[in-house]
C-alpha positions as CSV (number, residue, x, y, z in Angstrom):
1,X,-13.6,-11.4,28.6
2,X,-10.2,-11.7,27.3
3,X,-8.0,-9.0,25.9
4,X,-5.5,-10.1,23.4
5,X,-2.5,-8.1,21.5
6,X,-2.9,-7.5,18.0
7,X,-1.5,-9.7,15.7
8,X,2.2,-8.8,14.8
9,X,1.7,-7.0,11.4
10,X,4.4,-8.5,8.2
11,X,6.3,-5.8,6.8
12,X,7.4,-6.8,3.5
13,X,11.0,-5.1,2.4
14,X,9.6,-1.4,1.1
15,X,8.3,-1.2,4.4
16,X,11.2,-2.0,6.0
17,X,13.6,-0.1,4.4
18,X,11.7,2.7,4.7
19,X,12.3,2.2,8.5
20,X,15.7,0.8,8.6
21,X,17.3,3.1,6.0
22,X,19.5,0.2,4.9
23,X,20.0,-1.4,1.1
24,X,19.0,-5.4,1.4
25,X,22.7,-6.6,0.4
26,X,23.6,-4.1,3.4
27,X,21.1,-6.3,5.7
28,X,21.9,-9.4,4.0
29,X,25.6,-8.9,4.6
30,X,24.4,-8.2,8.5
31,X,23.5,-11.5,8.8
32,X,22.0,-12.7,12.3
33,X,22.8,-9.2,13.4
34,X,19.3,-8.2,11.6
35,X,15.8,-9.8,12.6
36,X,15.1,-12.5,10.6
37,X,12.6,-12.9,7.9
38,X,9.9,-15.3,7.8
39,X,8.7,-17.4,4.7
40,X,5.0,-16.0,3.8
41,X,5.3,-18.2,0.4
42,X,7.2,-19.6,-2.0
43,X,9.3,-16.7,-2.9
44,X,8.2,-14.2,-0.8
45,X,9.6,-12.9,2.7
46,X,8.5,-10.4,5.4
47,X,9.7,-9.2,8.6
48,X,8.0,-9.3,11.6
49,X,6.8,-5.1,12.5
50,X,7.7,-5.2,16.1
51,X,11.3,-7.0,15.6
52,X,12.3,-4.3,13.0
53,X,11.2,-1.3,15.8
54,X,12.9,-3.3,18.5
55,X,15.8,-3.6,16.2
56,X,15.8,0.4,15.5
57,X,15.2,1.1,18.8
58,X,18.6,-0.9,19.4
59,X,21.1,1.0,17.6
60,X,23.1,3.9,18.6
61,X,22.0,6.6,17.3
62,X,24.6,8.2,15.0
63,X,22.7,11.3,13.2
64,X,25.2,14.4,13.0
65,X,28.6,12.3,13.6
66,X,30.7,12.1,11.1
């Protein structure tokens, strides 16, 4: 019996600005310093949940500097 990960969930861009804190044009201007999105359809983009936390977990953290 074989134990696999679960799937990498899609976060569409509510969700992930809800854990980035950023506006899109902010994350647009960011360029390839921000995970990339994939296609999902025509029109439609999501991010891929564990290269957002990664991304997060990246930063410095700034909270209370001024």
């Amino acid at each position: 019996m074989s134990h696999h990960p679960p799937p990498d969930r899609l976060l569409n861009w509510r969700a992930v600005q809800a854990l980035v804190g950023l506006s899109r044009s902010t994350v647009t201007r960011m360029g390839s310093d921000f995970p990339a999105a994939v296609r999902v359809s025509p029109g439609r983009v999501a991010w891929h949940q564990t290269d957002i936390i990664a991304w997060v977990s990246s930063r410095p953290d700034t909270r209370g500097q001024a």
